[in-house]
N, C-alpha and C positions, 0 to 999 in steps of 0.2 A: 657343463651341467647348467641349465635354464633354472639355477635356485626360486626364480619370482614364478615360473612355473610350476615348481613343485610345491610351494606354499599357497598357491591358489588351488592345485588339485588336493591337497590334504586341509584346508579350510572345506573346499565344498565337500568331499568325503565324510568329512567329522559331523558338519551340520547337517546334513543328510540321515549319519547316523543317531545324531539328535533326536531328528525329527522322529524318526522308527521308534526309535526308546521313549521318549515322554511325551507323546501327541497321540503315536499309533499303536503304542502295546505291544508294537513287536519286533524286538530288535533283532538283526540279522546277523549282528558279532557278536562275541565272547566280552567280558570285562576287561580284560586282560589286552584283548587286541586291541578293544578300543583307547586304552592306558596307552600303548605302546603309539598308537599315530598322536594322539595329545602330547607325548612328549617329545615327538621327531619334530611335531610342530614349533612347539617350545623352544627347541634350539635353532632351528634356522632363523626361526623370528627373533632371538639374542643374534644372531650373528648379522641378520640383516634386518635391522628395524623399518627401513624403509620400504620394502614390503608386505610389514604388517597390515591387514586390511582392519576395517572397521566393525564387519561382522565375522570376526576372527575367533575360534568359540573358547582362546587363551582369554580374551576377557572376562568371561562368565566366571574364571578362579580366584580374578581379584587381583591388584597389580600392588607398588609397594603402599605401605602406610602412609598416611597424611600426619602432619603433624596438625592440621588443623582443618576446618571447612571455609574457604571461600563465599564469600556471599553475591548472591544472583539477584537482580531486579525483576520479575517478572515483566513480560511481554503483555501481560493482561492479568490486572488483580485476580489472585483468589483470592474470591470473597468468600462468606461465610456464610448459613441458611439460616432464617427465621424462624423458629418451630412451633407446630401444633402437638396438639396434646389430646384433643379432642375431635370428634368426625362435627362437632361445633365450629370447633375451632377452621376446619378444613372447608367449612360451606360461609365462613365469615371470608378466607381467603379467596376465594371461588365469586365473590359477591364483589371484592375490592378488583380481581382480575378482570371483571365482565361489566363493570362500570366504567372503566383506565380504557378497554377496546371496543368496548359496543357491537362485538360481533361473537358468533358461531365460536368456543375456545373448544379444543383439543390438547388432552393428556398426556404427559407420557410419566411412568410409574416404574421407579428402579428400587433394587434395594438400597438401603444407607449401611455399607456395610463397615463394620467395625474395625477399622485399620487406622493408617496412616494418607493423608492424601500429599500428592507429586503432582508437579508439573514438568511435562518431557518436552522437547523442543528436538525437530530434523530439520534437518534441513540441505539440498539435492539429495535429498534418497536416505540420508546417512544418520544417525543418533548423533544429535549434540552434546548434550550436558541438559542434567537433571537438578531439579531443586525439591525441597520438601515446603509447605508452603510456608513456612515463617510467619510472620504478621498481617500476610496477604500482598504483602507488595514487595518486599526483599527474603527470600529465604537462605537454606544453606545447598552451596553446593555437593550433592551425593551421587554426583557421575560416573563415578567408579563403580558405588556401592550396585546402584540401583541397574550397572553391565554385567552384573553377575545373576540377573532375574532369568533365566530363561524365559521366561513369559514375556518378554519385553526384547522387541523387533529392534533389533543393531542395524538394520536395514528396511527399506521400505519402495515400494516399487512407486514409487511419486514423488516430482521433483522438487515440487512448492516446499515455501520454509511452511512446516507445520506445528501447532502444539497441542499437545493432551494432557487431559490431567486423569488422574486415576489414583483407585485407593490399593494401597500396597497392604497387605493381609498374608495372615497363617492359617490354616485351617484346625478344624477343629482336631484332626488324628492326628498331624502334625504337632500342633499345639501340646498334646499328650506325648507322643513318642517324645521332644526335646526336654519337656520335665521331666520323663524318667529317665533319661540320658545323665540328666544335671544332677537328680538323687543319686544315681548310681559313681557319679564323682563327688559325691558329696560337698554340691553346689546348691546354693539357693534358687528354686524352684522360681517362676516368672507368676506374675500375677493373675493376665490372663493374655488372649494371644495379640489385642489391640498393644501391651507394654511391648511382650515380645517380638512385634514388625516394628515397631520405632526403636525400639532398643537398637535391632541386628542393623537397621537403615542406618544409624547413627554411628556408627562403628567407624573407628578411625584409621582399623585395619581390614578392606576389603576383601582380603581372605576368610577374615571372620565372619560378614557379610556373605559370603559365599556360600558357607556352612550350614547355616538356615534356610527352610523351604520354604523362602521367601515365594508369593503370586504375586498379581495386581489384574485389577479389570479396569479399563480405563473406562470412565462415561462421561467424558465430554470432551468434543472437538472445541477449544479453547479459541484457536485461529489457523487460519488455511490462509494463504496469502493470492492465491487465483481460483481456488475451488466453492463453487457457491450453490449452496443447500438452500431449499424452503424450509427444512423443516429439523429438527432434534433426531428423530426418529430416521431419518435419510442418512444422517452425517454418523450414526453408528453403525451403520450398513458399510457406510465406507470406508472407517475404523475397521468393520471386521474384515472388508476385504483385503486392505492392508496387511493382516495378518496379527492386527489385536486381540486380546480377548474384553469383548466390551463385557457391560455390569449384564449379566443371564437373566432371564425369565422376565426383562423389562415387557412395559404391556401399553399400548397406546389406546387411553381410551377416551369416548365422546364428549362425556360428562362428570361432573364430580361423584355421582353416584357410582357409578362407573367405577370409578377411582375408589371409593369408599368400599364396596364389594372385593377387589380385587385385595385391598389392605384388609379388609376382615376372613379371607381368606390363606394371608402370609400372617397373620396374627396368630391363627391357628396351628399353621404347620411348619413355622422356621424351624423348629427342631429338627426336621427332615435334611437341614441344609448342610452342606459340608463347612459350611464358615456361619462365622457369628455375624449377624445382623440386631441394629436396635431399633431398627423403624425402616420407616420408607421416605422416602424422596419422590416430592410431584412438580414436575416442571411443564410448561406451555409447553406444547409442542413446535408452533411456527415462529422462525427466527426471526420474520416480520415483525407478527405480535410483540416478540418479547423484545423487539428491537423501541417499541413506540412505549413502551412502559419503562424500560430502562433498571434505575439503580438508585438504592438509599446509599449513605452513606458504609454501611456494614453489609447491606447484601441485596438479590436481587428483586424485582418485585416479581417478578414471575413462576419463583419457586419457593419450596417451602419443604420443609422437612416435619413430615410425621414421625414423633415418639412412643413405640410400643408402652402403653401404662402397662403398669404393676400386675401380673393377676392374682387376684383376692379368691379365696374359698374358706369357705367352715368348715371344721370337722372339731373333734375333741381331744382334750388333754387328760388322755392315760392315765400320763405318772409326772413324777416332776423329782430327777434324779441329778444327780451334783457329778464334777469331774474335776479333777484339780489339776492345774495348767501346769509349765515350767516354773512360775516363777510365785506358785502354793496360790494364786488365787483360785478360790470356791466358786465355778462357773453353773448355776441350776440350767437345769437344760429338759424341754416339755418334751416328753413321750406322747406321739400325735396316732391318732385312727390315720393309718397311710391316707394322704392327698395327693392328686396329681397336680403338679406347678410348675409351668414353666418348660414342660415337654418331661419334668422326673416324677418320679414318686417321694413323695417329703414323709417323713415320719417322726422327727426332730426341728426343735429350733430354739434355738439359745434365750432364754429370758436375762441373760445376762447379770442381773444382780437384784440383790435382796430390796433395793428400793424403786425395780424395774417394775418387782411382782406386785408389792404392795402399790403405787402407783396407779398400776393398771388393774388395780383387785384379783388378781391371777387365781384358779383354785385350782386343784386335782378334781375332774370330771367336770371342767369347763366346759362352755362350746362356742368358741372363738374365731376369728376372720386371719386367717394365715397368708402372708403374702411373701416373695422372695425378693427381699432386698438387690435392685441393681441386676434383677432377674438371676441374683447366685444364691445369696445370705438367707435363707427360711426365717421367718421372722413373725410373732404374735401380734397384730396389730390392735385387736379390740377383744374384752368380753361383750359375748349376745348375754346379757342378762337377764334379758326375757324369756331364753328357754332355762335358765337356774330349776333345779326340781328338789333340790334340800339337801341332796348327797352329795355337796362337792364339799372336799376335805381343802382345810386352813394348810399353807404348808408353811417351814420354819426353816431357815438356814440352820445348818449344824455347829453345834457348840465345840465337834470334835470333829481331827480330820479323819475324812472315810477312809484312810489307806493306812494313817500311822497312829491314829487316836489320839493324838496331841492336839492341845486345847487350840480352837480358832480363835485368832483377832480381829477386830474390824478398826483399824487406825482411824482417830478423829479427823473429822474432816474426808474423809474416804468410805467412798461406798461398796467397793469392796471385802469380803469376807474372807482369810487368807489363815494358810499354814505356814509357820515361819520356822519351821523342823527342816535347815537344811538338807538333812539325814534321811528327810520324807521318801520313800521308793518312787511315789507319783513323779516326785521332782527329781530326782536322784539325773536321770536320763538326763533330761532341757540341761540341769544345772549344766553338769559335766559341760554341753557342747556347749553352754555358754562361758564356761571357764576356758573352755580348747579356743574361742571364735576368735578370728580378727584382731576384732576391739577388744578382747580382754588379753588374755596371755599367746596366743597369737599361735597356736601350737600348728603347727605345716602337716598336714597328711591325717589327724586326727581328725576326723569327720563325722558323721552323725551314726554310717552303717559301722564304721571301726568300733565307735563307743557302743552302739549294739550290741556287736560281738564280743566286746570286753566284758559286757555287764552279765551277756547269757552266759559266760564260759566262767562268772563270778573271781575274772582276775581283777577287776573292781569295784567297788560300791561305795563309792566316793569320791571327791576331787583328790583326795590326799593320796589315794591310793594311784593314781596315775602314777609317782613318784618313785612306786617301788619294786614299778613292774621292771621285770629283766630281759633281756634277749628272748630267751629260750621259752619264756612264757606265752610268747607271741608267733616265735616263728613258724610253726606247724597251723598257724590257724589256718581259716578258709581263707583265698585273695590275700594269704601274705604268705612271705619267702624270706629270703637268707637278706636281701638288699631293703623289701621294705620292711624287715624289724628293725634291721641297724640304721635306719633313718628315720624311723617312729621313735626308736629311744635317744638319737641323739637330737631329735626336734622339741623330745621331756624334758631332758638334760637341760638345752640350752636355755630353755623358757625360765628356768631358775635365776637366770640374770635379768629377768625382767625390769622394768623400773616398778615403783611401787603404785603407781594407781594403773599399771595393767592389775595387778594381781588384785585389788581394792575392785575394782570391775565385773573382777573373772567371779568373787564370789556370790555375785545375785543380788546384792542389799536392794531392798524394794527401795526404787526412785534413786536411784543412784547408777547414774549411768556414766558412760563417758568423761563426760563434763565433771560431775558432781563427783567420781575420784580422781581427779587431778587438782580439783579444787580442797578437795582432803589430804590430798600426801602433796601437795607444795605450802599446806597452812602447817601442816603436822611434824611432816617430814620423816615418821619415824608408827609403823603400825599400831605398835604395843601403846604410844599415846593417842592414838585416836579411837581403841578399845577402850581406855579408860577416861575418856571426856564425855561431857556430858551435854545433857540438847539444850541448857539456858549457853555453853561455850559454843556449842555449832548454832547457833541460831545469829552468834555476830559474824558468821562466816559473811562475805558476798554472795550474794546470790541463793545463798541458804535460808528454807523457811524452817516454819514447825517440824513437817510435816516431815521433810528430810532429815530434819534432825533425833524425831522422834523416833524414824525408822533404822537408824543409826544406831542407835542405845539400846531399841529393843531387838536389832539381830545380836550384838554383843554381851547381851541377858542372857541368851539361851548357851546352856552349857554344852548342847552336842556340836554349834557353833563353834566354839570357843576350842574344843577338842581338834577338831580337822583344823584352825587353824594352826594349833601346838604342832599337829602331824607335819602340817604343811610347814612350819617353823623346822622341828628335824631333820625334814629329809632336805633342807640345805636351801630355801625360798629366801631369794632379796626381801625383804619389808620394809629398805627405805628407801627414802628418795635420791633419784643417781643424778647427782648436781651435775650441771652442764651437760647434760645429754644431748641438747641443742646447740652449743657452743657454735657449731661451725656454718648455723642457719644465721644468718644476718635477720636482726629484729625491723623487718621494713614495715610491717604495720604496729608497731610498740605503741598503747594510749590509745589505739583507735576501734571502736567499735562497728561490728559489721554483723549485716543482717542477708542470713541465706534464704531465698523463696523459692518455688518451684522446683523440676526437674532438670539438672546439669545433664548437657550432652553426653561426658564421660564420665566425670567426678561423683564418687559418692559423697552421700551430704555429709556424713563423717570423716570421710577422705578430707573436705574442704575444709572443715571444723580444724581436723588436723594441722591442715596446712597455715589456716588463721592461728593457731596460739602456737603453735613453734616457731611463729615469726612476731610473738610479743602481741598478737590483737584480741581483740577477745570479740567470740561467737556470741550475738545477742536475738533475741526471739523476737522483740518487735522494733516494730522503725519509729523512731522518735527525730526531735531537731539536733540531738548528740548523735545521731547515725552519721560515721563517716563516710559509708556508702555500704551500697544495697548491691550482692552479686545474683541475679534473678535469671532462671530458666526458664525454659517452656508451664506453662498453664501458670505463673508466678500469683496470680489474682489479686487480694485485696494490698497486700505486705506493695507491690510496686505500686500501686493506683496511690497511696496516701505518702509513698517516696517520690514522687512525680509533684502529689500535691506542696510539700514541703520543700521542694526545689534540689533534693539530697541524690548525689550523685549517684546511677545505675550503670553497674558493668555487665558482660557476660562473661562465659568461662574463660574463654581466652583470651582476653583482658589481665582479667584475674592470674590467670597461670603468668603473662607475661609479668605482673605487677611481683608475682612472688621471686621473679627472679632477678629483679631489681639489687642493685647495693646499700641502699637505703631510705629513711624514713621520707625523708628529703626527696629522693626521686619519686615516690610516690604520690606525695602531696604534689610536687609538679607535671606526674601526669595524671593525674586525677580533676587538674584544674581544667 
């Protein structure tokens, strides 16, 4: 048996069938069949690695885990674009390009589309290794990740070392279909689908990568090493013949107006597009031209990036009606005559708070300039008080809340207006899943549709009530069974050993997060005493102001408070502090203060929190000459610029992870030197 034989004819077979199913629309096998040659493949390629090819379509599933990303220097900086804002701005750029060449300039107009940008590197025909851009000059290597793109050629009919760079993207129905994927596991939803292509790219488990529908368009030939174009507009023709999908409905035109027309034109109908865009992108066409203008030190002179502005419209404020959030804040919210913004119809937008309205003179039968924050958030930006006609009504935050009638407060110093009625039904819902989440009692399989259902079938109406729910209360419900009750109630059960600033967490105290219970139940140690201290004793806490202090004493005032904790006291709740819970964590950052900025590759920012104070250091929010160092991810901004100024050492994650697994104080300060 010719095994290299048969892995080459079941390679071209597969990608073959590929192509039919996600190119052509028309696949000529069943699911089933085509499962069954992917995994004939699978095992000859385990038995014989050596015949694995390189557009082999086992790659596209993801191979094992990294424990980390490698870093890649680029071949040719990515740089970054200078942006206009204005069709001013764009004929000021137009003026500096035509003065730098003295000649006839030609356009070329793409979208800027809302992703993540890569750098790809072939070379004889084959996919090298990919990087995300990093800094512009060293990035990370996502090789694996970025083999699992279908959209992205494992092969190419050209032998030169080539590179492209291209923006890696989700689309819009996508972007939807995995948020209700994630509701439906009751997972937290992604913010929008630019988080969700870095996120999935960033994954340090390729299979996870896999799982997302991940695209990318690539637009721009970076470097060709014997291939030579006159022009921008040539070298995507040869991308696409390669078999790319370059950036779509690009337009090459003569002049800036040209150019101007063609962006007042995608200005109007991006909505139509299957992916998010936030502007456009205008680059020289001739690689001559831009070859004799060159490079600042941040980007190039030749291109430029237009920024889709805000769209603004009038219309009038209705009504002006209150909602109360998770955690009893009083949110006034304008009832709008529908406007079309942004490709929707708006009829809402948040004024946000009692000193927003007054601020901005806000009234019932205003007629105001609406505009959509970041093109999502609907948002009041001005009264026309020129068209005022005498009928617009004063409006007033409420004294009571709209759902339980319990008197509202507005804490000194807070602009907020709030219901502190744990009990509140508004709140009843958020609290629960913020007593089940993570960071408070940490309850496993508890999730936001389960607490739904518990709340509509009225087996709870409270945090306390979780406590006393029983087997058989559960098991007949919808989406549960014999295995997931007895693992819903022994995930209740066990959360009763918690330490005690889970549980200090789990119940909502406004401002009091994380941080702020564990800094309570290691001063306290004991629940019942820090119900009965008062806000002149927390106010010599650390790190403790008024404002926590006051919100402390006055959730411990209310008597219906005070009741669910009793409850929660009966049915068998830790409430104090479980000494050495840490013990077997070695204290390698003990005394030392550390400062988190940006986005971590893997780590959530309370993950890392985590990991700093059960190793003795303590999370701090800004950088000072007492920062013993700064751990900073992607977009990190002002927090590294004035750690750089101060000479204060900066790590990134896996630094960090290697430092936490140090044996001591000592080793760290000796690699941190």
């Amino acid at each position: 048996m010719n095994v290299e034989k048969i892995i080459n004819e079941l390679i071209d077979k597969i990608n073959y069938h590929n192509e039919k199913y996600y190119n052509e629309d028309s696949p000529e096998i069943s699911d089933i069949e085509y499962d069954n040659l992917v995994k004939e493949l699978i095992k000859l390629e385990e038995e014989n690695p050596q015949f694995k090819r390189i557009d082999s379509p086992t790659n596209r599933v993801g191979g094992k885990a990294l424990e980390k990303f490698n870093q890649i220097t680029h071949k040719i900086p990515m740089l970054s674009l200078s942006n206009a804002y204005s069709y001013s701005d764009l004929k000021d750029f137009d003026k500096r390009v035509r003065d730098m060449v003295n000649e006839d300039i030609e356009y070329v107009v793409e979208f800027k589309i809302d992703g993540l940008s890569v750098g790809i590197t072939y070379d004889n025909g084959e996919f090298q290794y990919g990087a995300t851009r990093g800094n512009g000059v060293i990035g990370e290597d996502i090789s694996k990740n970025l083999m699992t793109i279908k959209n992205i050629p494992l092969k190419i009919n050209d032998n030169d070392e080539i590179v492209v760079r291209g923006e890696v993207y989700i689309s819009k129905e996508d972007f939807k279909k995995v948020n209700e994927q994630q509701s439906e596991q009751d997972l937290q939803g992604f913010a929008n689908p630019r988080n969700l292509a870095a996120g999935s790219l960033r994954q340090l488990d390729p299979k996870l990568t896999a799982k997302r529908p991940l695209d990318i368009f690539i637009f721009n030939l970076e470097y060709s090493q014997n291939n030579q174009f006159k022009s921008h507009s040539e070298s995507l023709e040869f991308l696409s013949k390669l078999g790319f999908s370059v950036s779509p409905n690009y337009k090459v035109c003569k002049n800036i107006d040209e150019v101007i027309e063609h962006i007042k034109y995608w200005t109007e109908n991006r909505e139509n597009l299957e992916f998010e865009i936030d502007g456009m992108v205008i680059k020289v066409n001739s690689l001559k031209q831009r070859e004799s203008m060159g490079y600042t030190a941040k980007s190039p002179r030749w291109a430029i990036a237009y920024k889709f502005p805000a769209e603004k419209k009038k219309t009038k404020i209705i009504d002006i009606i209150v909602e109360v959030g998770r955690t009893g804040t009083i949110t006034p919210t304008a009832v709008l005559e529908p406007v079309r913004l942004a490709g929707t119809s708006v009829s809402r937008a948040t004024l946000h708070n009692e000193d927003y309205i007054k601020e901005k003179d806000i009234k019932i039968n205003d007629t105001v300039l609406v505009q959509k924050a970041g093109d999502i958030i609907p948002q009041v930006l001005e009264v026309i008080k020129e068209e005022r006609t005498g009928e617009e009504v004063e409006f007033n935050m409420p004294d009571k809340c709209p759902v339980c009638s319990e008197p509202t407060v507005r804490l000194e110093g807070e602009s907020a207006v709030k219901c502190i009625n744990i009990s509140c039904p508004a709140q009843i819902r958020r609290g629960i899943i913020h007593f089940a989440s993570r960071d408070a009692m940490n309850i496993d399989g508890l999730g936001e549709s389960i607490i739904s259902l518990l709340l509509n079938e009225n087996i709870i109406n409270d945090i306390s009530d979780l406590y006393k729910i029983r087997k058989e209360d559960v098991v007949n419900l919808e989406r549960m069974g014999e295995k997931s009750a007895t693992n819903l109630i022994n995930a209740i059960n066990k959360s009763k050993e918690n330490d005690l600033w889970r549980l200090i967490n789990g119940l909502g105290i406004k401002f009091i997060g994380t941080k702020g219970a564990k800094i309570l139940a290691n001063s306290y140690k004991d629940l019942d005493k820090i119900m009965n201290t008062t806000a002149s004793e927390l106010v010599n806490l650390e790190e403790f102001g008024e404002t926590m202090a006051n919100s402390v004493v006055e959730f411990f005032k209310e008597d219906k408070n005070i009741k669910v904790v009793d409850k929660l006291k009966e049915y068998g709740l830790n409430t104090k502090v479980i000494e050495n819970e840490n013990n077997d964590i070695n204290k390698v950052f003990e005394g030392m203060k550390i400062v988190l900025t940006g986005t971590l590759p893997t780590l959530k920012r309370n993950d890392a929190k985590e990991m700093i104070e059960s190793r003795g250091g303590k999370s701090t929010s800004s950088v000072s000459k007492s920062t013993t160092f700064v751990l900073a991810g992607e977009e990190a901004g002002s927090k590294l610029t004035k750690a750089n100024e101060l000479g204060i050492k900066v790590i990134d994650e896996d630094t960090f992870i290697e430092l936490c697994k140090l044996s001591s104080k000592e080793d760290v300060e000796s690699r941190l030197k």
